[in-house]
MMTF fields as JSON, N, C-alpha, C and O atoms, coordinates in Angstrom:
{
  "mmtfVersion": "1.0.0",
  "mmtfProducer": "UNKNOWN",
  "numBonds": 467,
  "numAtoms": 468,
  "numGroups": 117,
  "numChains": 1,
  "numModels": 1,
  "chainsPerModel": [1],
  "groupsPerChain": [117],
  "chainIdList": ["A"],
  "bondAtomList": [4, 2, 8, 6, 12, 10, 16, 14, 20, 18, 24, 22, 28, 26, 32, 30, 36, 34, 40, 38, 44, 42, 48, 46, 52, 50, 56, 54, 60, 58, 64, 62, 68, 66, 72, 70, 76, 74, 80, 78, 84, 82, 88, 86, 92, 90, 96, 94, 100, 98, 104, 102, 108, 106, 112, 110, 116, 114, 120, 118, 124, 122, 128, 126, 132, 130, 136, 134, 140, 138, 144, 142, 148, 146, 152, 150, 156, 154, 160, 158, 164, 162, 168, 166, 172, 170, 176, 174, 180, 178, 184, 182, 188, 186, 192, 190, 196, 194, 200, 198, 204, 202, 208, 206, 212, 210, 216, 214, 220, 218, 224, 222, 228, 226, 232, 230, 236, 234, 240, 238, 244, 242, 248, 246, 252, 250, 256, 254, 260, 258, 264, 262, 268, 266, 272, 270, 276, 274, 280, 278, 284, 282, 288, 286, 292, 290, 296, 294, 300, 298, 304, 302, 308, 306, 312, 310, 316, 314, 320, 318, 324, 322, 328, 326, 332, 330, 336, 334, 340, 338, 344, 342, 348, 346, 352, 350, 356, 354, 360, 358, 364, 362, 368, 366, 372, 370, 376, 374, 380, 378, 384, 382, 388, 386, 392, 390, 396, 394, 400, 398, 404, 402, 408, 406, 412, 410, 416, 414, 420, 418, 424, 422, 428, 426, 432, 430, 436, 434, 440, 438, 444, 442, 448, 446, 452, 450, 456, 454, 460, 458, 464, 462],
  "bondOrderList": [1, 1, 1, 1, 1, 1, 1, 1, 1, 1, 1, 1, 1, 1, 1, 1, 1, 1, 1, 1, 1, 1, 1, 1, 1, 1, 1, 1, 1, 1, 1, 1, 1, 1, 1, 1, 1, 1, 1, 1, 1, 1, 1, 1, 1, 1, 1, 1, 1, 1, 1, 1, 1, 1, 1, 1, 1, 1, 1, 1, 1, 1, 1, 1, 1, 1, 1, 1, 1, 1, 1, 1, 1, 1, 1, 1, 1, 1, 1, 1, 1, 1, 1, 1, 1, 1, 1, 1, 1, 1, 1, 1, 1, 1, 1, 1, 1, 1, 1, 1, 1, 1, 1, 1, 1, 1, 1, 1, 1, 1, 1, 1, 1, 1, 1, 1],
  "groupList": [{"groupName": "UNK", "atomNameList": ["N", "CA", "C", "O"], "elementList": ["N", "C", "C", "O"], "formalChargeList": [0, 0, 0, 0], "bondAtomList": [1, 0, 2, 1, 3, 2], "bondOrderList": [1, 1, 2], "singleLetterCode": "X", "chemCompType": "L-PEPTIDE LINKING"}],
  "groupTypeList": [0, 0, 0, 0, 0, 0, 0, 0, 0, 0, 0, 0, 0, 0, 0, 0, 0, 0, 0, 0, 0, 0, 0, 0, 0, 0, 0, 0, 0, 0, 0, 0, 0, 0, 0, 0, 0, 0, 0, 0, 0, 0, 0, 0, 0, 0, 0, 0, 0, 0, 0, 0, 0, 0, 0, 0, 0, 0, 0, 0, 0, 0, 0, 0, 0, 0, 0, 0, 0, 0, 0, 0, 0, 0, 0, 0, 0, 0, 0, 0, 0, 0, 0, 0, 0, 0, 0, 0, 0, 0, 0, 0, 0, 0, 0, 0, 0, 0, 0, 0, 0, 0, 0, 0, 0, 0, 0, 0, 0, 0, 0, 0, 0, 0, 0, 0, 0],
  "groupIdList": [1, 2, 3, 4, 5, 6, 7, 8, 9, 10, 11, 12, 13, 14, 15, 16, 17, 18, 19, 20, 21, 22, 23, 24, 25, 26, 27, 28, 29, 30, 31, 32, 33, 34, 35, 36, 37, 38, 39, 40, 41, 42, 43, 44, 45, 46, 47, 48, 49, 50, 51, 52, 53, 54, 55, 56, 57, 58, 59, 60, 61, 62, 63, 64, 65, 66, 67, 68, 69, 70, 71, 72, 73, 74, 75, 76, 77, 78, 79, 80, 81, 82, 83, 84, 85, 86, 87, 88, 89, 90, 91, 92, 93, 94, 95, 96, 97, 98, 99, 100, 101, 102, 103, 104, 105, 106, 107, 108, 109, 110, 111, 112, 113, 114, 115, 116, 117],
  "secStructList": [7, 7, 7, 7, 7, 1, 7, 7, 2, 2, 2, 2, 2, 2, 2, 2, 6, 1, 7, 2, 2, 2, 2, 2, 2, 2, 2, 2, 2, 2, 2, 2, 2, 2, 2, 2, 2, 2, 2, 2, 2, 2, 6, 6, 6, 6, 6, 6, 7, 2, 2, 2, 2, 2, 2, 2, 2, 2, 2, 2, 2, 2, 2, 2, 2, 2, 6, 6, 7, 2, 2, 2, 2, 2, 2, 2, 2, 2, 2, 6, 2, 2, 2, 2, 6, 1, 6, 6, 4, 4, 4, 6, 6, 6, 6, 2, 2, 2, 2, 2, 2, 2, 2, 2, 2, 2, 2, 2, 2, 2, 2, 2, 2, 2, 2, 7, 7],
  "xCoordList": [-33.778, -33.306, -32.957, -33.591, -31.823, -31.382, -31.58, -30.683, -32.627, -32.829, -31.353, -30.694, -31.245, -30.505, -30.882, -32.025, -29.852, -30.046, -30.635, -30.071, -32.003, -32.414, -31.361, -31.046, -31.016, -30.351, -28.948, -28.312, -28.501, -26.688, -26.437, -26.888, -25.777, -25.655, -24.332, -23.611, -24.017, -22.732, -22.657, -21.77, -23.953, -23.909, -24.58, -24.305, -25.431, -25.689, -24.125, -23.704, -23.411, -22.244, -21.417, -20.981, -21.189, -20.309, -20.337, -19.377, -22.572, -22.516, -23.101, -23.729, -22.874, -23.185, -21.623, -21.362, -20.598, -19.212, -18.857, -18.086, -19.746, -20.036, -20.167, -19.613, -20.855, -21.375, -22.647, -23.857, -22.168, -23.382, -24.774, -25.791, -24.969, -26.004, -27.02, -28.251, -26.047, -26.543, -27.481, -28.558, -26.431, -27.166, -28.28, -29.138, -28.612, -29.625, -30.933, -31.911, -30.702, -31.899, -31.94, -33.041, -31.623, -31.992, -32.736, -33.884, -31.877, -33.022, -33.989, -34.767, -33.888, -35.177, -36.442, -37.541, -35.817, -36.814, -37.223, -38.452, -36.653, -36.617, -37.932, -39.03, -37.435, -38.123, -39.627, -40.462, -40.035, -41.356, -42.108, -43.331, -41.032, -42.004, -42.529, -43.404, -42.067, -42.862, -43.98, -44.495, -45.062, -46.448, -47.059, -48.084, -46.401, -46.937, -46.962, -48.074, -45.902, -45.569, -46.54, -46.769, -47.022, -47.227, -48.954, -49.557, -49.525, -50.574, -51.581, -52.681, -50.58, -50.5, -50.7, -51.511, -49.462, -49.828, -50.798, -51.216, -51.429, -52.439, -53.69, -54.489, -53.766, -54.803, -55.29, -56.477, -54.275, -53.869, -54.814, -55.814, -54.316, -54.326, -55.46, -55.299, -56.366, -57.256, -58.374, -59.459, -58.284, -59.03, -58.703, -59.278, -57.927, -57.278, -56.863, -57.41, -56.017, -55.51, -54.045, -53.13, -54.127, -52.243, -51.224, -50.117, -51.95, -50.895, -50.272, -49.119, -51.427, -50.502, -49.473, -48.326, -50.336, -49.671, -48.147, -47.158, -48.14, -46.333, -45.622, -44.412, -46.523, -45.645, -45.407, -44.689, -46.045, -45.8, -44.596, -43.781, -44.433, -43.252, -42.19, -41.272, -42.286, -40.972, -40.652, -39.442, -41.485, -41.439, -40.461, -39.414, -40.865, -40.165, -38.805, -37.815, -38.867, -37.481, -35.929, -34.955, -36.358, -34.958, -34.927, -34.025, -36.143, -35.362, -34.861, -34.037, -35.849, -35.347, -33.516, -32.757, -33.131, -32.234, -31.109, -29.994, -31.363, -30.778, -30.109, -28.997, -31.529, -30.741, -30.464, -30.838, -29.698, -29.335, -30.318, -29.88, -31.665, -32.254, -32.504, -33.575, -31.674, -31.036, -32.335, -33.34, -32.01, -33.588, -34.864, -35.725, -34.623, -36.703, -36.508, -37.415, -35.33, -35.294, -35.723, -36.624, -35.237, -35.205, -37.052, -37.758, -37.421, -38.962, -39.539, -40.522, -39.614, -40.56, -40.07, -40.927, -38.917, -38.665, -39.377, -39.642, -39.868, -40.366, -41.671, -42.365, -41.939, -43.619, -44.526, -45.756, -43.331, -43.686, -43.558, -44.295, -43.024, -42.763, -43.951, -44.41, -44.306, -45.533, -46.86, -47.799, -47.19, -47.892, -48.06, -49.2, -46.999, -47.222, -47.827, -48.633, -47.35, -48.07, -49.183, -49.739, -49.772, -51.226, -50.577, -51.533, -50.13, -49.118, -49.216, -49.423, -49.028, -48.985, -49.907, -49.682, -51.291, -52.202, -51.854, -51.328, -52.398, -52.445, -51.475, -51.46, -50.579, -48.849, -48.841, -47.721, -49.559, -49.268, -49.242, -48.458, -50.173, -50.351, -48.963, -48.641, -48.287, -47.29, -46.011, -44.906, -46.087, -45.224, -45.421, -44.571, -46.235, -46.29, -46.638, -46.532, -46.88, -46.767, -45.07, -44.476, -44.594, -42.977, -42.263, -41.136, -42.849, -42.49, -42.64, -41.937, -43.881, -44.4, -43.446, -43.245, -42.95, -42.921, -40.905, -40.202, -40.38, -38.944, -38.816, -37.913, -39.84, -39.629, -39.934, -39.167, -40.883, -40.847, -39.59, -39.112, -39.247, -37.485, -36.459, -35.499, -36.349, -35.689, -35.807, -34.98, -37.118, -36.991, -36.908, -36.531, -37.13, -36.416, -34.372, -33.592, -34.125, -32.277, -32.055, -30.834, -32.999, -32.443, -32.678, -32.027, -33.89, -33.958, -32.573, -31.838, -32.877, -31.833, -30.126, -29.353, -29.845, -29.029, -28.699, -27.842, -29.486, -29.625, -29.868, -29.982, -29.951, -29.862, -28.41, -27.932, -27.732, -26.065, -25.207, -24.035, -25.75, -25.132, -25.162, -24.428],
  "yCoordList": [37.678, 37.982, 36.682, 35.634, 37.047, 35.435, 35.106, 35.408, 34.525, 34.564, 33.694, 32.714, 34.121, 33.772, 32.114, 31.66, 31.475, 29.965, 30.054, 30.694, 29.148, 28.944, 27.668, 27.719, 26.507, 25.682, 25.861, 26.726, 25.078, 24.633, 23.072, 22.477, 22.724, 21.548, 21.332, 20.538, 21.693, 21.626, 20.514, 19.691, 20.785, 20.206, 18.961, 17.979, 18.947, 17.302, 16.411, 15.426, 17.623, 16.569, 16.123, 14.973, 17.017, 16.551, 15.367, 14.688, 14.95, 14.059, 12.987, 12.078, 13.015, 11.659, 10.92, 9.859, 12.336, 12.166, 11.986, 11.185, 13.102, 13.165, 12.021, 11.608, 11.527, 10.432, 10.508, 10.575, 10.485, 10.731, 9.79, 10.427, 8.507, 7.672, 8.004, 8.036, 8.254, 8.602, 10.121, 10.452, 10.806, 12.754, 12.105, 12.174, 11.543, 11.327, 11.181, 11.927, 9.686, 9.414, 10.3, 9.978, 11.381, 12.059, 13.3, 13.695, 13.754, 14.936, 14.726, 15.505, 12.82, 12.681, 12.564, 13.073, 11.922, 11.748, 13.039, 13.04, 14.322, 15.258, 16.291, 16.67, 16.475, 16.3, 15.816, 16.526, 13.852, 13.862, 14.147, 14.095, 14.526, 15.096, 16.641, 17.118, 17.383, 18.895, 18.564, 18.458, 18.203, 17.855, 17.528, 17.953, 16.889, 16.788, 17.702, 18.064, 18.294, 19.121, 20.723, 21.621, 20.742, 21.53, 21.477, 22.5, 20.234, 19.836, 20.086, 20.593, 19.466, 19.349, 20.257, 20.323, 21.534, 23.041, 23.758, 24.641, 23.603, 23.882, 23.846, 24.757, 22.127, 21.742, 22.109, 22.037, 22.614, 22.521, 23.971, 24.07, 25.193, 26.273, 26.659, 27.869, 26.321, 26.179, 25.343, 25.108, 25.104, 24.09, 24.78, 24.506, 25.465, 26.147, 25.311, 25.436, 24.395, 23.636, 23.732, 23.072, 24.798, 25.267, 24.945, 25.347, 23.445, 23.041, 21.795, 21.362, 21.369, 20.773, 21.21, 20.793, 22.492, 23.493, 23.595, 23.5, 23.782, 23.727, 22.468, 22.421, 21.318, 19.982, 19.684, 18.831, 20.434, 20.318, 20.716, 19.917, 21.909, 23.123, 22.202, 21.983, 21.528, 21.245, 19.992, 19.778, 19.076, 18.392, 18.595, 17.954, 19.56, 20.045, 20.708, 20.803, 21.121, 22.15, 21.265, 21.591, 19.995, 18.77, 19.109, 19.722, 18.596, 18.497, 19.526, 19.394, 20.751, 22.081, 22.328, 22.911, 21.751, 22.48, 21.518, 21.986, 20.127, 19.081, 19.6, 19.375, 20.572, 20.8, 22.465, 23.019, 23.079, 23.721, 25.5, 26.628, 25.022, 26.433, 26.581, 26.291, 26.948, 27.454, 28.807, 28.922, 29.471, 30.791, 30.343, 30.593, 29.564, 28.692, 28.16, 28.205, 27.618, 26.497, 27.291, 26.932, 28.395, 29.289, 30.148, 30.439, 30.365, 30.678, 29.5, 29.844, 28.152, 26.996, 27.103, 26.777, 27.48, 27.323, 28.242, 27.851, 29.327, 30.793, 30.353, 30.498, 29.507, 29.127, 28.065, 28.03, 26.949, 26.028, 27.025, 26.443, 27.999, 28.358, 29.62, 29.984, 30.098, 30.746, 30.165, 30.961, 28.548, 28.097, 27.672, 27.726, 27.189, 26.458, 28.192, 28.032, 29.193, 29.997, 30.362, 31.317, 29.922, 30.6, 32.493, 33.142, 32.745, 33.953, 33.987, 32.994, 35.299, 35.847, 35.311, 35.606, 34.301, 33.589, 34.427, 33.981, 35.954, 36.611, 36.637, 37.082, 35.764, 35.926, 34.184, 33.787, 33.426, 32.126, 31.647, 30.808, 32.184, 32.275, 32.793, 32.458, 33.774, 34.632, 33.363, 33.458, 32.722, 31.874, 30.24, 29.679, 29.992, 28.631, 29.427, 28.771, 30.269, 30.982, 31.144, 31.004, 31.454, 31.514, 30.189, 30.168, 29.028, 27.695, 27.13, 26.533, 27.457, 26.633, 27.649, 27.153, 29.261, 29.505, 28.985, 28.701, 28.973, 28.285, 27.257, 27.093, 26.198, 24.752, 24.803, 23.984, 25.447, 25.437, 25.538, 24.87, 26.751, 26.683, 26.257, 26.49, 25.366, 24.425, 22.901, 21.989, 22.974, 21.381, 21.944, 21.03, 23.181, 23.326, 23.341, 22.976, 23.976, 23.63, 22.814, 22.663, 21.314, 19.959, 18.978, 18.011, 19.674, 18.78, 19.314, 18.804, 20.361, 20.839, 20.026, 19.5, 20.129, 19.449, 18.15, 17.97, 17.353, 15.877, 15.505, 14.318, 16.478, 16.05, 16.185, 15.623, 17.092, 17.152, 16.613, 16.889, 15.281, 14.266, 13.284, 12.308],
  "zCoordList": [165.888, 167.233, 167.957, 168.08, 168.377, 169.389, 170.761, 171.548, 171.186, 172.261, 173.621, 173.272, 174.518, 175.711, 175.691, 175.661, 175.71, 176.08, 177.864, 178.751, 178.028, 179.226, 180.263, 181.452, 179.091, 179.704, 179.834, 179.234, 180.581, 180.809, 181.262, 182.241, 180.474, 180.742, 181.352, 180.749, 182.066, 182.734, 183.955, 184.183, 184.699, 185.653, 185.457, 186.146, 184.571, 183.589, 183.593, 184.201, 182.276, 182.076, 183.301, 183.346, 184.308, 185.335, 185.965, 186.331, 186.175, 187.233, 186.35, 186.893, 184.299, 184.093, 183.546, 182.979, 184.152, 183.6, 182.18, 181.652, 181.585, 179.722, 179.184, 178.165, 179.818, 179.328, 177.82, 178.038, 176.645, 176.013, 176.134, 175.861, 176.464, 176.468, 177.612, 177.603, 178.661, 179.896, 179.921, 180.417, 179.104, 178.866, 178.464, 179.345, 177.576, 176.306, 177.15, 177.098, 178.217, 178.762, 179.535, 179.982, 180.24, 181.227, 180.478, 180.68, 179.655, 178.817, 178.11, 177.56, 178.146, 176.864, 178.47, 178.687, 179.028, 180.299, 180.785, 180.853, 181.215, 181.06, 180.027, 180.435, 178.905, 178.106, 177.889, 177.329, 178.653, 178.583, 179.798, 179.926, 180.881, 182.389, 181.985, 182.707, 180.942, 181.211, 181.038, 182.151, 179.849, 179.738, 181.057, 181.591, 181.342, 183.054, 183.876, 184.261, 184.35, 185.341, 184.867, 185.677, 183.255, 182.67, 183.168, 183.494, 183.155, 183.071, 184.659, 184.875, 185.493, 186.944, 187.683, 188.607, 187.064, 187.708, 187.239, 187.987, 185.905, 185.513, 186.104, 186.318, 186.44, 187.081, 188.052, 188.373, 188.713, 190.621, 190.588, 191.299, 189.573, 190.041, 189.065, 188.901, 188.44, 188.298, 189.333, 188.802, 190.065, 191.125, 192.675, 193.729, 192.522, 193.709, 194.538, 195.634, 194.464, 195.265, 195.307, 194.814, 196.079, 196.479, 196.608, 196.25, 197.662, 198.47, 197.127, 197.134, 195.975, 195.068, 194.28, 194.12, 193.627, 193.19, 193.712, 192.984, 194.953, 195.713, 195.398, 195.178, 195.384, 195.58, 193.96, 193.438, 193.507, 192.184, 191.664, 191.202, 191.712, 192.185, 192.524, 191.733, 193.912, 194.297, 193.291, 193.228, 192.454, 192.0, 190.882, 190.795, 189.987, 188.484, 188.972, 188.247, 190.184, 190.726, 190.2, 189.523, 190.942, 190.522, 189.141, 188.57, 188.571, 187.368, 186.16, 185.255, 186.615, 185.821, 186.171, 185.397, 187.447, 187.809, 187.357, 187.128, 187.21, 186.451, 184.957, 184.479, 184.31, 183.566, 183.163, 182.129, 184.297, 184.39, 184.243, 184.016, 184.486, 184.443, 185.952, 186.485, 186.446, 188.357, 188.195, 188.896, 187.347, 187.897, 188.312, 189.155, 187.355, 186.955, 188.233, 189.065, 188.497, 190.07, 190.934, 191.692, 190.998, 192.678, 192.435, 193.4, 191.112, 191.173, 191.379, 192.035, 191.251, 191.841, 193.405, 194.226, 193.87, 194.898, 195.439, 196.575, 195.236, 195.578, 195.896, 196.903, 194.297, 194.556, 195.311, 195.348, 196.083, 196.495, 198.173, 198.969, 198.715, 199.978, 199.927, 201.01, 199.01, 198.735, 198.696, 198.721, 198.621, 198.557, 199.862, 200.322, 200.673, 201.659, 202.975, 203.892, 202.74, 203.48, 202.815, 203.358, 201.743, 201.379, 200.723, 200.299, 200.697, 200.415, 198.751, 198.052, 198.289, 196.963, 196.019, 194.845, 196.359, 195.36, 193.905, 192.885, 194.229, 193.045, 191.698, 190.55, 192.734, 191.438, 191.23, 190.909, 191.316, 190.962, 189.925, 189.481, 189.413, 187.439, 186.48, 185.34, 187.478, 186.505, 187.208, 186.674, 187.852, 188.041, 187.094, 186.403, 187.262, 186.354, 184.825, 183.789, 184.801, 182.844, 182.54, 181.471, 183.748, 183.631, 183.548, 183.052, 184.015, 183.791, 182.744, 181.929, 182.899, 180.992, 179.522, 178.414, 179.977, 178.348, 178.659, 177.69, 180.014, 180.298, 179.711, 178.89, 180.06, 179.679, 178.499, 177.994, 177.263, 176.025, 175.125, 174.209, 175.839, 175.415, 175.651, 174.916, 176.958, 176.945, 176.392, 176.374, 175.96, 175.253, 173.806, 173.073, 173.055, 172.002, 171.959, 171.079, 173.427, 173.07, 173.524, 173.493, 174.491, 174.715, 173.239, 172.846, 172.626, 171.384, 169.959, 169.114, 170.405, 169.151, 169.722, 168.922, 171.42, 171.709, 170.99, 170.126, 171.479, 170.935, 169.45, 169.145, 168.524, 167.309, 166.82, 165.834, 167.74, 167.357, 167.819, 167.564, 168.99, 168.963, 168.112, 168.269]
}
């Protein structure tokens, strides 16, 4: 079964002007911020600390949307304006589980990307 590509790199290529050296470092950089961002929201929302939890959110938003997963963008966006009212706690989990299994599959089609350059 073929799953739906999460990424687009469209708006990558536009603003490094297809630049391949330039794509490279941004998705490889890309690439080593999820562990973090992965780690962070983890932490946050295990500890109940919301308001990181959000800044966290707005943190990964740039760069999910850098490379082109605009949905994932507008749910961190959901979850960082949900955090800052104390609002929906109960759904915070189904939001960073939606980040972490996004970003899994996008660093499988940024890596599969970059091996076909």
């Amino acid at each position: 079964m073929n799953q739906t590509k999460v990424t687009d790199l469209n708006y990558l290529k536009d603003v490094t002007e297809n630049d391949p050296k330039a794509m490279r470092e941004i998705i490889e950089m890309f690439i080593a911020q999820i562990p973090e961002f992965i780690e962070n929201m983890n932490a946050s929302l295990k500890n109940k600390q919301y308001i990181e939890l959000g800044k966290e959110a707005h943190k990964a938003k740039s760069s999910v949307m850098v490379m082109g997963l605009n949905d994932l963008g507008l749910q961190l966006k959901e979850l960082q304006l949900l955090t800052e009212q104390r609002a929906g706690i109960e759904r915070y989990r189904d939001y960073v589980d939606d980040f972490i299994r996004n970003c899994n599959q996008a660093k499988k089609e940024l890596e599969e990307f970059l091996k076909d350059q």
